[in-house]
ROSE-4610 file (N, C-alpha, C; in Angstrom, 1 decimal, always signed):
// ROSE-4610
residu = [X/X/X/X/X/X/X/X/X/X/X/X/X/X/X/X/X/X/X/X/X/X/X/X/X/X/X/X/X/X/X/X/X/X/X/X/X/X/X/X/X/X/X/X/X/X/X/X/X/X/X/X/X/X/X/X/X/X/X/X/X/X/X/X/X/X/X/X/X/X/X/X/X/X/X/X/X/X/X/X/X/X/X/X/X/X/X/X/X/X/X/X/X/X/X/X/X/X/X/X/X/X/X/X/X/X/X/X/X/X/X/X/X/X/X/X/X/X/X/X/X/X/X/X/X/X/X/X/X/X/X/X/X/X/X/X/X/X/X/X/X/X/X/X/X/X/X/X/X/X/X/X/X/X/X/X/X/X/X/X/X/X/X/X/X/X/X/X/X/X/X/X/X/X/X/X/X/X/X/X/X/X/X/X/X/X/X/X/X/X/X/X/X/X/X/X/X/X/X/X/X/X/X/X/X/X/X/X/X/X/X/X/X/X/X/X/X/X/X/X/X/X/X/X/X/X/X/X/X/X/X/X/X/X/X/X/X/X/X/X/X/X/X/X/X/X/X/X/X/X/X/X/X/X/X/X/X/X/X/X/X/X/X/X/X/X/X/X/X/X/X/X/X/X/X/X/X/X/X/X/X/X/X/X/X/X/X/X/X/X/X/X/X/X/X/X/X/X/X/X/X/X/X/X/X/X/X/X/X/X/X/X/X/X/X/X/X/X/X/X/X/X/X/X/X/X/X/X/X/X/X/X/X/X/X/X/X/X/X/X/X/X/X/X/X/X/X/X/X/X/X/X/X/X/X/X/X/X/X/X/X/X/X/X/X/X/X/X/X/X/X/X/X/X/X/X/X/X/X/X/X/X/X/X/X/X/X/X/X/X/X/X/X/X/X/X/X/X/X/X/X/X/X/X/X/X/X/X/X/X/X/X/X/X/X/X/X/X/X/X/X/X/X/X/X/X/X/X/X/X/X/X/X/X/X/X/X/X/X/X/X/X/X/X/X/X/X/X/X/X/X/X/X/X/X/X/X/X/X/X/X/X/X/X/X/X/X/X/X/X/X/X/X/X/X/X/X/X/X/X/X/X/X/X/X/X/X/X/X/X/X/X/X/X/X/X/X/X/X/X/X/X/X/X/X/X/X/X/X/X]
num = [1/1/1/2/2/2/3/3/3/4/4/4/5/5/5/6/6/6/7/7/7/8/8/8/9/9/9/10/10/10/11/11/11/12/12/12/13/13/13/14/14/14/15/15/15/16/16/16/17/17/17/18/18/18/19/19/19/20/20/20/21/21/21/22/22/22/23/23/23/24/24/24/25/25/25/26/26/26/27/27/27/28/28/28/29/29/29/30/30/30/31/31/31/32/32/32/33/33/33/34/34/34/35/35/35/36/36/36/37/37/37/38/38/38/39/39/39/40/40/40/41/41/41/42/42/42/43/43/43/44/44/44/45/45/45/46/46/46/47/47/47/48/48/48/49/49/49/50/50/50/51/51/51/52/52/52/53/53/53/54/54/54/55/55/55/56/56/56/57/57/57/58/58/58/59/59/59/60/60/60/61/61/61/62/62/62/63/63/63/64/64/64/65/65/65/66/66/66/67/67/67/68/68/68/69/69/69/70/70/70/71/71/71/72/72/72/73/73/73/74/74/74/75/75/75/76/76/76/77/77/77/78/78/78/79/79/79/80/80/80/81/81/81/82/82/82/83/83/83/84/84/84/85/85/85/86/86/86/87/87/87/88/88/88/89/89/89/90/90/90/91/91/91/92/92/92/93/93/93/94/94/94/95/95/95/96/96/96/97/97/97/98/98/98/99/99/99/100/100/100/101/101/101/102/102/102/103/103/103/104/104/104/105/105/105/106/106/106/107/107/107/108/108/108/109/109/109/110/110/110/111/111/111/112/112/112/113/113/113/114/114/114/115/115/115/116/116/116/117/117/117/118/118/118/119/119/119/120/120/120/121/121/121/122/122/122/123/123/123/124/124/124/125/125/125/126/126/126/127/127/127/128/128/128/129/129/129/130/130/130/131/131/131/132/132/132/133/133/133/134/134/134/135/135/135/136/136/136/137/137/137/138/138/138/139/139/139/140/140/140/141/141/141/142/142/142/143/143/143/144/144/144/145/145/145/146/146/146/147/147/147/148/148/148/149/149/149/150/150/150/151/151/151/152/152/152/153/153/153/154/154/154/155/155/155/156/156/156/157/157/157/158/158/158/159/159/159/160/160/160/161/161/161/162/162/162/163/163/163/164/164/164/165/165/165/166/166/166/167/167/167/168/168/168/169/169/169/170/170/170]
x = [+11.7/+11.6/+10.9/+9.6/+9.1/+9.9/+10.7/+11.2/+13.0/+13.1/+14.4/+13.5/+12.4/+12.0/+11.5/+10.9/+11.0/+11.9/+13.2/+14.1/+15.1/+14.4/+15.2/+14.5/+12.9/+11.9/+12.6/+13.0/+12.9/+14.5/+15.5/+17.0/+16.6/+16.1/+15.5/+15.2/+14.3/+14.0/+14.8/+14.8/+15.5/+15.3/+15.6/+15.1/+14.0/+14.0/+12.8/+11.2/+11.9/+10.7/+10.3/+11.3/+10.9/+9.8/+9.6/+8.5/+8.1/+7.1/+6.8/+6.6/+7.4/+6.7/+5.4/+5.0/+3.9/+2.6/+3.6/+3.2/+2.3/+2.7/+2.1/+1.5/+1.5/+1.2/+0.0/-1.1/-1.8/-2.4/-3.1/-3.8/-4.4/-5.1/-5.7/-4.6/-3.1/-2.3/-1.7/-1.4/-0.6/-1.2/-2.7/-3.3/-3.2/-3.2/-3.1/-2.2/-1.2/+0.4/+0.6/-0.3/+0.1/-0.7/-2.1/-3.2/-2.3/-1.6/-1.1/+0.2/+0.7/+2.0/+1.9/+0.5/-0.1/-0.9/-1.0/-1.9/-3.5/-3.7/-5.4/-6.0/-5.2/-5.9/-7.1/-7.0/-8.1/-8.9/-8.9/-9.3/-10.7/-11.8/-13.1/-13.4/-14.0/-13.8/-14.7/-15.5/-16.4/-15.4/-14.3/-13.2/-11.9/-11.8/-11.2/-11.3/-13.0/-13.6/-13.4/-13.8/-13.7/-12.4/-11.6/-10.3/-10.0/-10.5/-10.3/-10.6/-12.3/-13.1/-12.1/-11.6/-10.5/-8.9/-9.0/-7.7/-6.5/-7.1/-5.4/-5.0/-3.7/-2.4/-2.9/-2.5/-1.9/-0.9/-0.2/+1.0/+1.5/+2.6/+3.6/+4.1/+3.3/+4.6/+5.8/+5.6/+6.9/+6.7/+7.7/+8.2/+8.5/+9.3/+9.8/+8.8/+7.7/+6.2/+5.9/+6.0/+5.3/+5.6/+7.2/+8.1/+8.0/+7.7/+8.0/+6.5/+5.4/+4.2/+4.7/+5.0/+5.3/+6.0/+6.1/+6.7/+7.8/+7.1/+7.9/+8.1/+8.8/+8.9/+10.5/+10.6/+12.4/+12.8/+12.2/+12.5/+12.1/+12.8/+12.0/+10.8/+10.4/+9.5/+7.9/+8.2/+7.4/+6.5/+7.1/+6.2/+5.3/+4.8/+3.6/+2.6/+3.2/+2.0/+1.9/+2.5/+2.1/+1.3/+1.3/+0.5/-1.3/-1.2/-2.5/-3.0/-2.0/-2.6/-3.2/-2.5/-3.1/-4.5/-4.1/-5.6/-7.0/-6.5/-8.1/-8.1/-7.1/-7.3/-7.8/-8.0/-8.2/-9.4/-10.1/-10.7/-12.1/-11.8/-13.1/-12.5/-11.4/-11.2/-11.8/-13.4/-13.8/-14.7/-14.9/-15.9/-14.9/-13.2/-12.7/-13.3/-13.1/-13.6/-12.2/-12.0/-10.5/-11.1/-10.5/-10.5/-9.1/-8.8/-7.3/-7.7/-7.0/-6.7/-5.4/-5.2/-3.9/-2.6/-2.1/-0.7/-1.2/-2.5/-2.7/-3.8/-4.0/-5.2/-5.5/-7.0/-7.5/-8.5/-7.8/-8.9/-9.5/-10.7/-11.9/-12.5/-13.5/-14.4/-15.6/-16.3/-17.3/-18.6/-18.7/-19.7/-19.6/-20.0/-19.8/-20.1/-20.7/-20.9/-19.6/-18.5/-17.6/-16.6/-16.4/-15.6/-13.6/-13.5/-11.8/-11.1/-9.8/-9.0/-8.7/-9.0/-8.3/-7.1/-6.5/-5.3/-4.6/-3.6/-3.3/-2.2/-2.5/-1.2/-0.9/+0.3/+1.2/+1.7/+1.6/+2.5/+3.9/+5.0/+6.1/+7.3/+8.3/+9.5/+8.8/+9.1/+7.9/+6.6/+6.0/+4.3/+3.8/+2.4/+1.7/+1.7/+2.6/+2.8/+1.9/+2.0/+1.2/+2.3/+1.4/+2.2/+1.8/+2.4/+2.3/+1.6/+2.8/+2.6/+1.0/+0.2/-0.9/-1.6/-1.0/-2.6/-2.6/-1.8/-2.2/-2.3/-3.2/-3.3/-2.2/-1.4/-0.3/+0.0/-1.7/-1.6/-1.3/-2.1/-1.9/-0.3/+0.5/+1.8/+2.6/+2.4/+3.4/+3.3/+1.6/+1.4/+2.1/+2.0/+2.7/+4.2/+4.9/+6.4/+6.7/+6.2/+6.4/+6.1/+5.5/+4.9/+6.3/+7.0/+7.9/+9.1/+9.5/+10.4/+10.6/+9.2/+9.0/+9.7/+9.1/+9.3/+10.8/+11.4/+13.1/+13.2/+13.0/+13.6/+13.5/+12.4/+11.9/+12.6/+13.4/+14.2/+13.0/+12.1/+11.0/+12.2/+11.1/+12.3/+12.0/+13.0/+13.0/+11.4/+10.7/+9.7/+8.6/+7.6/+6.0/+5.8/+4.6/+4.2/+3.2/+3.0/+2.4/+0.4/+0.7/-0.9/-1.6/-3.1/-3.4/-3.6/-3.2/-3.3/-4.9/-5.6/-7.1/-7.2/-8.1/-8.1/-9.2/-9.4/-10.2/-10.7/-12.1/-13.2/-12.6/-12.8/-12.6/-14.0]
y = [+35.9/+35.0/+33.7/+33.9/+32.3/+31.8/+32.2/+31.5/+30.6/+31.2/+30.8/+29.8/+29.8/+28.6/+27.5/+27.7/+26.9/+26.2/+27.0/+26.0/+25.1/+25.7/+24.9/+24.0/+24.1/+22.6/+21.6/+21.9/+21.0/+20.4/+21.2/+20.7/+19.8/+20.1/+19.2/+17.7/+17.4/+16.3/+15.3/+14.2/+13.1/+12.7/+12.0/+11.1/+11.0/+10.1/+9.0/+10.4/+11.4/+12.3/+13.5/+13.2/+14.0/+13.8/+15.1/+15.0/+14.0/+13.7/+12.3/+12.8/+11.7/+11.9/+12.3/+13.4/+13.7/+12.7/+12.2/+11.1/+9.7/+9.8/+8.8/+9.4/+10.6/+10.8/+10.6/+9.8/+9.2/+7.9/+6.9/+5.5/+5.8/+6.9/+7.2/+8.1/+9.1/+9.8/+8.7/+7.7/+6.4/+5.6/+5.6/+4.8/+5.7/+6.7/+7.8/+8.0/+8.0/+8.0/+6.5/+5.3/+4.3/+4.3/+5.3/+5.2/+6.0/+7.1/+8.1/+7.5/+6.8/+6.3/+5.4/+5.2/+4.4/+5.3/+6.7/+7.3/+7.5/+6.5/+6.3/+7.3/+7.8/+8.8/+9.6/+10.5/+11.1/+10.4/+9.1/+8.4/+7.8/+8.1/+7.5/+6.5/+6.0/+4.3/+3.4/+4.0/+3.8/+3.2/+4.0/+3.7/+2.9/+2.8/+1.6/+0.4/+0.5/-0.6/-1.6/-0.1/-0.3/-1.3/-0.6/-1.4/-2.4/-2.9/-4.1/-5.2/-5.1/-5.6/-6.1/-4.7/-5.5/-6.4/-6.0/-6.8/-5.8/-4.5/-3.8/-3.3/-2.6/-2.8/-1.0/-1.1/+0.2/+0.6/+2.2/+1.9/+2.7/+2.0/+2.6/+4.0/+4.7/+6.3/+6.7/+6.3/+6.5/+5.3/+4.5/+3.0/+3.5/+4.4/+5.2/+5.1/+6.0/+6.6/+5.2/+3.9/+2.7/+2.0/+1.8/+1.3/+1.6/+3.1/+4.0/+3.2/+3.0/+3.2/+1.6/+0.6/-0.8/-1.0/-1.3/-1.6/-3.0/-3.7/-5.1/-5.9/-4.9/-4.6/-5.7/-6.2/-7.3/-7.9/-8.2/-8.7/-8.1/-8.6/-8.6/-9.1/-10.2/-11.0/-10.7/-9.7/-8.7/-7.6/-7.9/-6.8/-7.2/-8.4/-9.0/-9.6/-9.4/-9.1/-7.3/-6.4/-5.1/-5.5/-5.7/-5.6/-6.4/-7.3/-7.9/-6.9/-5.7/-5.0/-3.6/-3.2/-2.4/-2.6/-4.1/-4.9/-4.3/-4.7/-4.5/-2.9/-2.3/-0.6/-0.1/-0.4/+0.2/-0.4/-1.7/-2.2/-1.3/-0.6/+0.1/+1.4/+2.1/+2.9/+4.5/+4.3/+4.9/+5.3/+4.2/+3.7/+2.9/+3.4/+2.8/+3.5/+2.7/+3.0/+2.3/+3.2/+3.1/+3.3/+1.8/+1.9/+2.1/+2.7/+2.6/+2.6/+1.1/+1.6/+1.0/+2.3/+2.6/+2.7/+1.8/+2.1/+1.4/+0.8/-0.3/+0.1/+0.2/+0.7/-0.5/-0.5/-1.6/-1.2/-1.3/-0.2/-1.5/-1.6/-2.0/-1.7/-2.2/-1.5/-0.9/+0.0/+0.2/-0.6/-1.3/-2.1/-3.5/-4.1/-5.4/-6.3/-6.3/-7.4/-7.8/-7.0/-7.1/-7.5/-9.0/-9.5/-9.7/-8.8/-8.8/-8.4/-9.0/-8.9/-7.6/-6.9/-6.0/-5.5/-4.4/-3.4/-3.3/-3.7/-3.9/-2.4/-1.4/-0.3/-0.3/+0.1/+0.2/+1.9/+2.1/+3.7/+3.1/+3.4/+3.3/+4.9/+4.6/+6.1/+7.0/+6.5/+7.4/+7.8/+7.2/+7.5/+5.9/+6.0/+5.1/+4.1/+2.6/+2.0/+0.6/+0.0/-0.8/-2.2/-3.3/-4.2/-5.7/-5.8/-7.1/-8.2/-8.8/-10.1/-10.2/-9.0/-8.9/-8.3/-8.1/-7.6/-8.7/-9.4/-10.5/-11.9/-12.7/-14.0/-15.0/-15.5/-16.7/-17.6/-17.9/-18.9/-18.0/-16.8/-16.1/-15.5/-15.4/-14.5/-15.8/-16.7/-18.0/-18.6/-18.5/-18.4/-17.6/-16.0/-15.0/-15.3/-15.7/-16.0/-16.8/-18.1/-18.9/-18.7/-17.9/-17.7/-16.5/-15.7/-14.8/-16.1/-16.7/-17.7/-18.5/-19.0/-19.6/-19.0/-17.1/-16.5/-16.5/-16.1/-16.4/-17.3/-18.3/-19.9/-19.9/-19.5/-19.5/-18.4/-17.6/-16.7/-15.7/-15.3/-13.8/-13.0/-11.6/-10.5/-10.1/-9.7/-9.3/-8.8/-9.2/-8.5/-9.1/-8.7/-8.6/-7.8/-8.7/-7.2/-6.3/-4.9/-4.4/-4.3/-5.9/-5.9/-6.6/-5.8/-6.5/-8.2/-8.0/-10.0/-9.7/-11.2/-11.0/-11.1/-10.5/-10.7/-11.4/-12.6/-13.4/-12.1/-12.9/-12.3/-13.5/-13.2/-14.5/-14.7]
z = [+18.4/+19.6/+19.2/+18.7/+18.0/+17.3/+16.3/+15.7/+16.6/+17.6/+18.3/+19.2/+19.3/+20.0/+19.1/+17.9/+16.8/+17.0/+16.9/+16.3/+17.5/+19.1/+19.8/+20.0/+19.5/+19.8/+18.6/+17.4/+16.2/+16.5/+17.2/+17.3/+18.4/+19.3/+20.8/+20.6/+19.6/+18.8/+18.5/+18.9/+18.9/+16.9/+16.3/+14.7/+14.8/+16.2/+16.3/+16.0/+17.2/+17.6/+16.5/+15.4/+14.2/+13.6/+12.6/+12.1/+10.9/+10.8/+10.0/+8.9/+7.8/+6.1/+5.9/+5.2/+5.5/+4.3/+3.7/+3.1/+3.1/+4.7/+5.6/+7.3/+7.3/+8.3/+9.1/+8.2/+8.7/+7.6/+8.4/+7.5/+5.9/+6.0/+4.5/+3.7/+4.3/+3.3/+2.8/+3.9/+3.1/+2.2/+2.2/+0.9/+0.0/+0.0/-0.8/-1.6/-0.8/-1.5/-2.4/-2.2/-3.1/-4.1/-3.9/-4.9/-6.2/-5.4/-6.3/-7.2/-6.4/-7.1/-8.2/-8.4/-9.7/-10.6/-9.9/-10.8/-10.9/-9.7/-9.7/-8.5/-8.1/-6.8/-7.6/-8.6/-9.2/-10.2/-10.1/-11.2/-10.8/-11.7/-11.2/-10.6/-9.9/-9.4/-10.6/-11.3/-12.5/-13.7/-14.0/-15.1/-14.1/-12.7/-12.6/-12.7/-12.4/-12.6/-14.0/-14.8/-16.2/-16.9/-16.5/-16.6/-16.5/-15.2/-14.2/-15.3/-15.9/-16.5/-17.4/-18.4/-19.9/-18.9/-18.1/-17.9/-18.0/-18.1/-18.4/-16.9/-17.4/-16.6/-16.1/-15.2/-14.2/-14.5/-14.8/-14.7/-13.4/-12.9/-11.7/-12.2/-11.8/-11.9/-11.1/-9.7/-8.7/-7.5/-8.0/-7.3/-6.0/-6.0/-4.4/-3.6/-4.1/-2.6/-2.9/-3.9/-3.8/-2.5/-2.7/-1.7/-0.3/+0.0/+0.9/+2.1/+1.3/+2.4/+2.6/+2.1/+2.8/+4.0/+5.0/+6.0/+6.3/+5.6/+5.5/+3.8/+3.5/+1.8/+2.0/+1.7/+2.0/+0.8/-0.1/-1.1/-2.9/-3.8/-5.4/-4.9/-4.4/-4.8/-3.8/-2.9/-2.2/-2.9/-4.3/-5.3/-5.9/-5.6/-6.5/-5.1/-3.9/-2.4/-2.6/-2.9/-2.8/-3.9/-5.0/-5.9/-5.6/-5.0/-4.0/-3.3/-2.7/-1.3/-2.2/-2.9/-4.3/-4.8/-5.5/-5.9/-5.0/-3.8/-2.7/-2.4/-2.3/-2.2/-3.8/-4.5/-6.0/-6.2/-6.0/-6.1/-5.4/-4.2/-3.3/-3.1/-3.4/-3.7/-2.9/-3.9/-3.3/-1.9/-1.8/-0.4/+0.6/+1.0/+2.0/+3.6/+4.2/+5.9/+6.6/+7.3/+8.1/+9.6/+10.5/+12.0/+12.6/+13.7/+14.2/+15.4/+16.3/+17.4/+17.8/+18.8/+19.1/+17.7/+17.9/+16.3/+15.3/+15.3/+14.2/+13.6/+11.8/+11.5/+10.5/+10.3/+9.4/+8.4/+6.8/+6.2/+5.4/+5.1/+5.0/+3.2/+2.8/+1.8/+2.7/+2.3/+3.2/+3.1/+1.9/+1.7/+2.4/+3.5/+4.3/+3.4/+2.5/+1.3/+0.6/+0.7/+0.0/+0.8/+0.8/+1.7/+0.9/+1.6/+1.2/+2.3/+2.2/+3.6/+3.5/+4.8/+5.5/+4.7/+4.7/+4.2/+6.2/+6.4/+7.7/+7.8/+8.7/+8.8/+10.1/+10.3/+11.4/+11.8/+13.4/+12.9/+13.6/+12.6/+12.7/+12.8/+12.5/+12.3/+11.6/+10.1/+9.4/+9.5/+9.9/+10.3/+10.0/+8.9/+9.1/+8.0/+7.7/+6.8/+6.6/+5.7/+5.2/+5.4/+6.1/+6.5/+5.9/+4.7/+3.8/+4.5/+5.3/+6.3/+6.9/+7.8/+7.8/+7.1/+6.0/+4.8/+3.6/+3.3/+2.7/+3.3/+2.8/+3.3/+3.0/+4.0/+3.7/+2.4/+2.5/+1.1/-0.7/+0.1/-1.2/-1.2/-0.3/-0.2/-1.2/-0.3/-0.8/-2.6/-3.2/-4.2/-4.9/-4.5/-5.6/-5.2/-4.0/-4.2/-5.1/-5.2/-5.6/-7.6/-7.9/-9.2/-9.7/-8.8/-9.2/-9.1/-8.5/-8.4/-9.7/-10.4/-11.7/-12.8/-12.7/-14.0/-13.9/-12.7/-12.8/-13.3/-13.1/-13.4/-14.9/-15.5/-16.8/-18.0/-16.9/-17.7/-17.9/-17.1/-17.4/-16.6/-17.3/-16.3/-14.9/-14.8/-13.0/-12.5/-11.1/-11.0/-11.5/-10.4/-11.1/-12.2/-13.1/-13.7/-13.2/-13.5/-12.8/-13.2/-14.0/-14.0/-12.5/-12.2/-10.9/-10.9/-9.6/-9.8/-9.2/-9.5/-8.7/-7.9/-7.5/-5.7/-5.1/-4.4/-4.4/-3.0/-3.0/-2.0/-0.7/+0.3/+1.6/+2.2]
């Protein structure tokens, strides 16, 4: 009997009213799913630091869950603002503080001394995604378009690379 009602609640369900990637099912799985898609989810925040320091590179393990938590992902040239939104989540890593009200969450460093823009999420179809346009600053979006536009021109290859760009304090 539970299970014949199971399954007339899940057939019932419109797309929209299905169940959400659990990937994103809430503001911190979706940082999660991008911390992990680089590989830094278990990673000290002491040795990312570390890293930061030499200048080395992250590497992308699954572009997909990368792709998947952006919401206004439109272009090649949208991969070097994900890589900015990365920057400030990896950067505090460990000390993130997440507000949500109503569909919109704003995750933070937890230390107020550490002035960096906001990580901006939305809940959408899937659940809860990460929204470029309000998580990076204008000047900085138009900078990294314009810097992926050069390396075409210049004959580099397709794409950002996946070292972090810096991320200024505001």
């Amino acid at each position: 009997m539970v299970s014949l009602l199971l399954l007339i609640g899940l057939t019932a369900c419109s797309e929209d009213d299905g169940p959400k990637d659990l990937r994103l099912l809430t503001p911190q799985t979706t940082v999660h799913t991008l911390l992990d898609a680089y590989g830094v989810l278990e990673v000290p925040q002491a040795e990312i630091d570390r890293r930061m320091e030499l200048g080395r590179r992250f590497h992308l393990n699954d572009p997909d869950a990368r792709r998947l938590v952006f919401a206004d992902w439109d272009e090649p040239a949208d991969e070097g603002l994900a890589g900015y939104v990365f920057g400030n989540l990896v950067r505090t890593k460990d000390d993130l503080r997440i507000t949500i009200t109503e569909d919109v969450a704003h995750v933070r460093p937890g230390n107020p001394e550490l002035r960096l823009r906001p990580v901006v999420l939305r809940e959408d179809g899937p659940g809860w995604r990460i929204v470029l346009e309000e998580s990076v600053p204008p000047a900085v979006a138009t900078d990294l378009r314009r810097a992926f536009e050069e390396r075409g021109r210049a004959g580099g290859s397709e794409g950002a690379p996946t070292a972090l760009p810096r991320v200024p304090e505001l």
